[in-house]
C-alpha positions in Angstrom: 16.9 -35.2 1.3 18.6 -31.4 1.8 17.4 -28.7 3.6 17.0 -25.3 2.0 17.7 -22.0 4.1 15.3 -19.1 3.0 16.2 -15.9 3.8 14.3 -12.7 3.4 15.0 -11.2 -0.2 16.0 -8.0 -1.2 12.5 -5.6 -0.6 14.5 -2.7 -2.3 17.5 -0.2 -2.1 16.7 1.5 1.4 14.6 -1.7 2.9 16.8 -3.3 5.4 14.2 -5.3 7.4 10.4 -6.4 7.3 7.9 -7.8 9.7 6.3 -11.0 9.9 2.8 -10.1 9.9 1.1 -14.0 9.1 2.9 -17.0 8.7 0.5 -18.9 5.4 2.2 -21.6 6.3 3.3 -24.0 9.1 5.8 -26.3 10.4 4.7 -29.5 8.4 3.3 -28.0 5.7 4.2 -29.1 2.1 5.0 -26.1 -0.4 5.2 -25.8 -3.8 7.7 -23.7 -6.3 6.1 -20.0 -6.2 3.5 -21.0 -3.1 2.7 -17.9 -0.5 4.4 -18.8 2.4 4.5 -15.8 4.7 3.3 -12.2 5.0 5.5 -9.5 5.2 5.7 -5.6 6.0 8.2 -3.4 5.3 7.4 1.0 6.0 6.5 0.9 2.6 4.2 -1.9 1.7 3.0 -5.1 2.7 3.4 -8.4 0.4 3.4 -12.0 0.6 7.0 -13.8 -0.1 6.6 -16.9 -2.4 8.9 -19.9 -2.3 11.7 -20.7 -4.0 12.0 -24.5 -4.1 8.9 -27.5 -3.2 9.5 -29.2 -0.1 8.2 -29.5 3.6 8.6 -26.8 6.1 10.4 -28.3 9.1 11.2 -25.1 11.0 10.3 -21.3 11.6 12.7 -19.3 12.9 10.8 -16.1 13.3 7.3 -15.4 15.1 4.8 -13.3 13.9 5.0 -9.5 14.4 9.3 -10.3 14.8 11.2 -7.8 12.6 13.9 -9.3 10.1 16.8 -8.4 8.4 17.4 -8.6 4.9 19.0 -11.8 4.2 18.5 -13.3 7.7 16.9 -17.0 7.6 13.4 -17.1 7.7 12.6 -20.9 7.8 14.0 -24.2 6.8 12.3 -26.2 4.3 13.5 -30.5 3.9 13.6 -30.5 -0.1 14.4 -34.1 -2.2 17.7 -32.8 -3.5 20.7 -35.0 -1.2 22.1 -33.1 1.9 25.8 -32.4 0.8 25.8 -28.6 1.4 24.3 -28.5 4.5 26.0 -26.7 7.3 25.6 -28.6 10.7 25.9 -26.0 13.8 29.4 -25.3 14.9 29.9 -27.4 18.6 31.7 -25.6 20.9 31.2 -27.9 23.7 33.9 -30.9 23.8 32.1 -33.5 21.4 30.4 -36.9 23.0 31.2 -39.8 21.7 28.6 -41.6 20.3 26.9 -44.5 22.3 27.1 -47.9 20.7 23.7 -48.8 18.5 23.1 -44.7 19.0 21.8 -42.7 15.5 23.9 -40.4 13.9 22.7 -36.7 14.2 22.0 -36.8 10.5 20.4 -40.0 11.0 18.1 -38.9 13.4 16.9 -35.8 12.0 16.3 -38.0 8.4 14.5 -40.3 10.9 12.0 -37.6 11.9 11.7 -36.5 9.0 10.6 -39.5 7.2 8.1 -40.4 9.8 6.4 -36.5 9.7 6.1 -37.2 5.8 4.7 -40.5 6.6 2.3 -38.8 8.9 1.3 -36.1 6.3 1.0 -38.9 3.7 -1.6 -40.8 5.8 -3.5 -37.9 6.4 -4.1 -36.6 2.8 -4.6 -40.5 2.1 -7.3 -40.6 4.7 -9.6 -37.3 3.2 -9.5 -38.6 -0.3 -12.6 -39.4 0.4 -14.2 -36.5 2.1 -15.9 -33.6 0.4 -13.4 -31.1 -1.5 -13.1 -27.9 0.7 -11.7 -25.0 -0.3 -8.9 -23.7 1.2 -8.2 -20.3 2.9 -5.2 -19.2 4.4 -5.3 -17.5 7.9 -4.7 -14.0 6.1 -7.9 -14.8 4.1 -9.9 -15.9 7.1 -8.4 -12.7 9.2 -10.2 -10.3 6.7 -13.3 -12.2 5.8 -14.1 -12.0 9.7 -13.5 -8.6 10.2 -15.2 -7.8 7.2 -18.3 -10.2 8.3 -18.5 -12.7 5.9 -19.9 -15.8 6.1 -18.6 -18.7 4.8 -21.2 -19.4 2.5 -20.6 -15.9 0.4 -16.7 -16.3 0.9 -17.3 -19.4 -1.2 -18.7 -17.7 -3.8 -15.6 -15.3 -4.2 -13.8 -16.3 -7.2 -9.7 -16.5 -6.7 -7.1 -16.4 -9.3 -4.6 -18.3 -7.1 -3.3 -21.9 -8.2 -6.3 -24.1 -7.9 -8.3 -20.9 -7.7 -7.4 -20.4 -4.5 -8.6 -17.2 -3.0 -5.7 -14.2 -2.4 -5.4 -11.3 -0.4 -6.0 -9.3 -3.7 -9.0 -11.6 -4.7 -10.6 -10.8 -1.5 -10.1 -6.9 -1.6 -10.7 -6.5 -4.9 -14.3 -7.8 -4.1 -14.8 -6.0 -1.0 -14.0 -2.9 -3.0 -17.0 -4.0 -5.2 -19.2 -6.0 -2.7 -22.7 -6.4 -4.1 -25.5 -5.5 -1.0 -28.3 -6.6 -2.5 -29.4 -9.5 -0.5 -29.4 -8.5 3.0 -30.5 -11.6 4.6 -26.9 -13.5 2.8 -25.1 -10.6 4.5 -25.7 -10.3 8.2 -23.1 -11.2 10.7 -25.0 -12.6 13.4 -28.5 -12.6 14.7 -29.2 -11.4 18.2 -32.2 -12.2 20.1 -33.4 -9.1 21.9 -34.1 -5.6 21.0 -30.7 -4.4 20.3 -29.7 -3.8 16.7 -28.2 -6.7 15.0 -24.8 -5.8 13.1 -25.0 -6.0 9.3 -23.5 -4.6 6.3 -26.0 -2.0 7.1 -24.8 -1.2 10.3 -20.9 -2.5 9.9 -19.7 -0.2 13.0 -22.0 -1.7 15.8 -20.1 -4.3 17.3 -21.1 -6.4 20.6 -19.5 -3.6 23.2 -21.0 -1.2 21.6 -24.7 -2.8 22.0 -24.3 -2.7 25.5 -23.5 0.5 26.1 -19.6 0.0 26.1 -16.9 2.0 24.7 -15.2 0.4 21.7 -11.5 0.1 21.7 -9.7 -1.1 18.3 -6.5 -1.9 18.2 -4.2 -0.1 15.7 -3.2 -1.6 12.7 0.2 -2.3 11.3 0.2 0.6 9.2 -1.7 2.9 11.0 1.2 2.4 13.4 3.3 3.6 10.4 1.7 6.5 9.4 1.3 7.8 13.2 4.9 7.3 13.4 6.2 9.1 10.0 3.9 11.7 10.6 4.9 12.6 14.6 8.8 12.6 13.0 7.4 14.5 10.5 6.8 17.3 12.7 9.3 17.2 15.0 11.8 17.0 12.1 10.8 19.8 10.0 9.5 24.0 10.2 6.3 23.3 8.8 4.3 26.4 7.7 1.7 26.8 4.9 0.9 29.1 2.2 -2.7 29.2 0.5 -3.8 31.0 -2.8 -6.9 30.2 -4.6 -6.8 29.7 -8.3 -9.3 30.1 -11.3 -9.0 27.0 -13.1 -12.3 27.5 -15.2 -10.9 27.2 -18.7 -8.7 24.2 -17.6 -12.4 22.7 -16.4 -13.5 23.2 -19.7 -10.8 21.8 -22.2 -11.0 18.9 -20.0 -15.0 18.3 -20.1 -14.0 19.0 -24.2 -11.3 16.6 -24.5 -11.8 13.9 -21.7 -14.1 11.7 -24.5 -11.6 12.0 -27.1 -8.9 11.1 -24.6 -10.9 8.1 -23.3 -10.7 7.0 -27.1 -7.3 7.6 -28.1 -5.5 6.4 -25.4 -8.0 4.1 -23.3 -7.5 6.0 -20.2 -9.4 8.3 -18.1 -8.6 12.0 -17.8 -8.7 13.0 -14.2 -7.4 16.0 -12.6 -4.3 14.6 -10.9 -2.2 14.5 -14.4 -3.5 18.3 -14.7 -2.4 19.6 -11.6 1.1 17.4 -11.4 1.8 19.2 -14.9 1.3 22.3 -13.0 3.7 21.1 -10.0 6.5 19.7 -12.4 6.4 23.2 -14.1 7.2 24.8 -10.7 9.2 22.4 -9.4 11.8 23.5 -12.4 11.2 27.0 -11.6 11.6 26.6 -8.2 14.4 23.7 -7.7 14.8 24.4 -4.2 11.2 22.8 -3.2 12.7 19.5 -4.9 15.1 19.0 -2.5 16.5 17.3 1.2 18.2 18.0 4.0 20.3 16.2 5.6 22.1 17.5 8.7 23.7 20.3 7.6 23.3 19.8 3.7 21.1 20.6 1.2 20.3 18.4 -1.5 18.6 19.6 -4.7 17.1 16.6 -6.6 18.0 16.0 -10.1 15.2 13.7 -11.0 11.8 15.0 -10.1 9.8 12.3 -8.5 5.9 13.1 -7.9 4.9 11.3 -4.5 1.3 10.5 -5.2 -1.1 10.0 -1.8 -3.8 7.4 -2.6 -6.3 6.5 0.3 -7.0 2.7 0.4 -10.1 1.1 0.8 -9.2 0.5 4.5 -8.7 4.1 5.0 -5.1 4.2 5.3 -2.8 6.4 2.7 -0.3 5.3 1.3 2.0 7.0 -1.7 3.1 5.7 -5.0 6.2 7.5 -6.7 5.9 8.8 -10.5 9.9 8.4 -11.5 11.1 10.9 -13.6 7.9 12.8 -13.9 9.0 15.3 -16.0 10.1 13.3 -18.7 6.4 12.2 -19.1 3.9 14.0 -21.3 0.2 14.1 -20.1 -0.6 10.7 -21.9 2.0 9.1 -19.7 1.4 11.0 -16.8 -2.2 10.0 -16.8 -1.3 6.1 -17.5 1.0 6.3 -14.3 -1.2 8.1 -12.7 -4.1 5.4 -13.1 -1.8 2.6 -12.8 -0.6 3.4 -9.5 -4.0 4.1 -8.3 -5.3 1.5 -9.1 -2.6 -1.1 -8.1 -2.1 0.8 -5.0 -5.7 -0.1 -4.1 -5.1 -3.6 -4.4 -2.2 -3.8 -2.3 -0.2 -4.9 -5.4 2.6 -2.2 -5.2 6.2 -2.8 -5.3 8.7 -1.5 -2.3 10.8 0.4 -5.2 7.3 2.1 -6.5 7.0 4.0 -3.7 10.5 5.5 -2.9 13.0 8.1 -3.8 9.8 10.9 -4.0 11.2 14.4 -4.1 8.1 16.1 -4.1 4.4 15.3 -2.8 1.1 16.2 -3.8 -2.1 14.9 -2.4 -5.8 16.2 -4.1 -8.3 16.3 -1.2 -10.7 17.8 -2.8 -11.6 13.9 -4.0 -13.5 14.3 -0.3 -14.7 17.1 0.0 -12.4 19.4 1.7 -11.7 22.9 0.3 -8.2 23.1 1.7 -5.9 21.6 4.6 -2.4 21.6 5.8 -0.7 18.5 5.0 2.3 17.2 6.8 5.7 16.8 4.6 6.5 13.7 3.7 10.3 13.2 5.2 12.8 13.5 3.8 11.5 15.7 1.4 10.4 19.4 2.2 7.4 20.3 0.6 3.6 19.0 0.0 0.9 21.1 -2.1 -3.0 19.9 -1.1 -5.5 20.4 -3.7 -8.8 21.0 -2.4 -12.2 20.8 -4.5 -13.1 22.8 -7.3 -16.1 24.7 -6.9 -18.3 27.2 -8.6 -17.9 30.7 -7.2 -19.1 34.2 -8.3 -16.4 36.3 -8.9 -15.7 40.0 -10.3 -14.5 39.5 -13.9 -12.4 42.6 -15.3 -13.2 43.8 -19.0 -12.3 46.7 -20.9 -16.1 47.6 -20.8 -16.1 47.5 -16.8 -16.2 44.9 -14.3 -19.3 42.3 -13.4 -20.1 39.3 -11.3 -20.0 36.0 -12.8 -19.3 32.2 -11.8 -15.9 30.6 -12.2 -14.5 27.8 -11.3 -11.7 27.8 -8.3 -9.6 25.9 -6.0 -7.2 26.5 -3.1 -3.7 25.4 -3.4 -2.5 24.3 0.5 1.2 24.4 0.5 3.3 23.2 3.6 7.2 23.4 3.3 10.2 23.0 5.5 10.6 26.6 6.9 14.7 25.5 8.0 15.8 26.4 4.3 12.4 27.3 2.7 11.7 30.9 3.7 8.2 32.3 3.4 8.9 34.3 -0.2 10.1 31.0 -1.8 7.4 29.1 -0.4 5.0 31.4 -1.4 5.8 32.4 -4.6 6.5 28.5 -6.0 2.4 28.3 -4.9 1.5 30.9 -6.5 3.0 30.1 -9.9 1.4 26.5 -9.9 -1.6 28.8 -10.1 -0.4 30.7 -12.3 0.2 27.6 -14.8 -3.4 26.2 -13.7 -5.1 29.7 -14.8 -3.6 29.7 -18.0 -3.7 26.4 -19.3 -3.1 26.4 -23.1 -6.7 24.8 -24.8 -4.4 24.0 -28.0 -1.5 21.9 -26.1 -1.6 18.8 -27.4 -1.9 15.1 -25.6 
């Protein structure tokens, strides 16, 4: 028997520590090579840490919600390999001599361990017999009850985990596409009396709320975050906005003429984002000074441009993926990193590195609605441009024949930067050229 000392890995160059949000497995519990074993959190994302041998857990040396640092040791795990490399604690009491018929140390602990394997033995041997039931690991059961549902439909949730056991992924990948149609498979609970019964059609009433009671939610993990990055935000940095409106009519129509084609050719879908990120790299060159830090008394002016790319989740939390090097990409690549980090972003299946090192941030929210805002900067670096939604407007159009009304399509451009070493000119005019590269969009550039 040897004992194998895990220790947090490596989450990425500036990830020195992570929390222990759920422990998928206990003291006692046999794992296998590449078996989820805990949760954890870092500022950046959330994953689960797989194990590196097969064994039996015999100790935790972290709780849940304790933070720890890279390289510390998680937990202990009793593997079949012999014990010549393990490191007994250093005594610095006088040493007792052993009693006569008295275990040795190692013995003891080999005794203990033997009889818990006994013990898990017996109890596998005794449910051979019992009715298979899936498995679900605390995580899993977490989210299917605050989700509300019941057993029987979380059954029918395929998983692509070994055995096809249900993931985290699995489970939000379904709840992102959750069928409604039966309403009597879906309700959470029935309630005899007049009140309304919570459902999938009513998933905010909740039992204080039915009788008349504020309800109070605790914040989660990464709302915690975000509140946090975005009150340093503010104290850290000038923040002050620019807005200019843009006519981005004949960029709306070489996209509705070349999205299809797109589609074919390369397989992915032609949004907006790639579009307006062009624009953005564009000015970024234009205007290095926007794709920069500051720290203390020094300004840094990036070399790499690095598009930070907000993405709500299905929760409702933001979170944003990094485009490396994004203006070494042509719009066929920036549209496949673009959808790629979308779309792993909304199944939590990011890595820390992929969203780091941004220089510059943009965030489109016109996907909900909004016309304009004033987005926070997203520290260290010192400036964010919003996109708000494109809408048909009339407008006076200027010919050589005279002037007239007619509709175009427009957008406001919401730019907050770091007013410390971005003065209002600068700010200003790097806006207004990303307009300026959004109104003239060449119909013949190629893919």
């Amino acid at each position: 028997m040897g004992q194998y000392y895990f220790k947090l890995p490596k989450m990425g160059e500036s990830v020195t520590e992570a929390t222990v949000t759920k422990w998928l497995k206990q003291v006692g519990d046999k794992v296998i090579l590449d078996d989820p074993i805990v949760e954890i959190a870092t500022d950046k994302v959330d994953t689960d840490v797989t194990s590196e041998v097969e064994g039996v857990i015999i100790e935790q040396r972290f709780k849940e919600n304790d933070v720890v640092q890279v390289g510390e040791t998680l937990l202990v795990i009793e593997t079949k390999e012999e014990i010549d490399s393990i490191s007994l604690p250093v005594q610095t009491e006088k040493p007792i001599e052993p009693e006569k018929n008295k275990k040795s140390e190692t013995e003891e602990v080999a005794s203990i361990l033997e009889e818990e394997m006994d013990s898990i033995d017996n109890l596998i041997t005794s449910r051979v017999d019992e009715p298979a039931k899936r498995f679900y690991s605390p995580l899993i059961k977490s989210i299917s009850k605050k989700e509300g549902i019941l057993q029987e439909e979380l059954d029918r949730i395929p998983g692509t985990g070994k055995n096809q056991r249900l993931t985290k992924s699995d489970l939000l990948n379904y709840l992102e596409n959750r069928p409604f149609k039966d309403s009597s498979k879906v309700k959470i609970h029935e309630k005899k009396s007049n009140d309304l019964t919570p459902s999938i059609e009513n998933p905010m009433v909740t039992e204080p709320l039915l009788k008349g009671q504020n309800q109070i939610l605790e914040m989660t993990r990464m709302e915690k975050l975000v509140s946090e990055h975005m009150k340093s935000s503010l104290e850290t940095s000038a923040h002050v906005q620019s807005f200019i409106e843009a006519d981005v009519t004949d960029l709306w129509d070489w996209r509705e003429k070349e999205k299809e084609t797109f589609l074919k050719r390369e397989n992915e879908k032609l949004t907006f984002t790639p579009l307006f990120i062009t624009a953005i790299i564009k000015a970024l060159r234009d205007y290095p000074m926007l794709n920069s830090s500051l720290e203390n008394d020094r300004i840094i002016i990036k070399k790499e441009i690095n598009i930070g790319m907000a993405t709500a989740l299905p929760d409702g939390n933001l979170i944003v993926p990094v485009i490396k090097n994004a203006d070494h990409l042509n719009l066929v690549g920036l549209t496949k990193a673009v959808n790629d980090l979308a779309n792993r972003a909304r199944k939590n299946q990011l890595i820390p590195e992929e969203v780091q090192e941004g220089t510059y941030t943009f965030t489109n929210i016109g996907n909900f609605g909004s016309i304009m805002g004033t987005p926070i900067i997203n520290q260290p670096q010192v400036g964010i441009l919003a996109i708000g939604i494109i809408r048909k407007m009339p407008s006076v159009i200027e010919t050589p024949n005279g002037d007239f009304i007619g509709v175009r399509r427009k957008v406001i451009l919401s730019h907050s930067y770091d007013h410390r070493i971005i003065n209002g000119a600068t700010g200003g005019l790097f806006v207004k050229r990303v307009a300026e590269y959004l109104e003239n969009w060449n119909e013949n550039s190629p893919f």
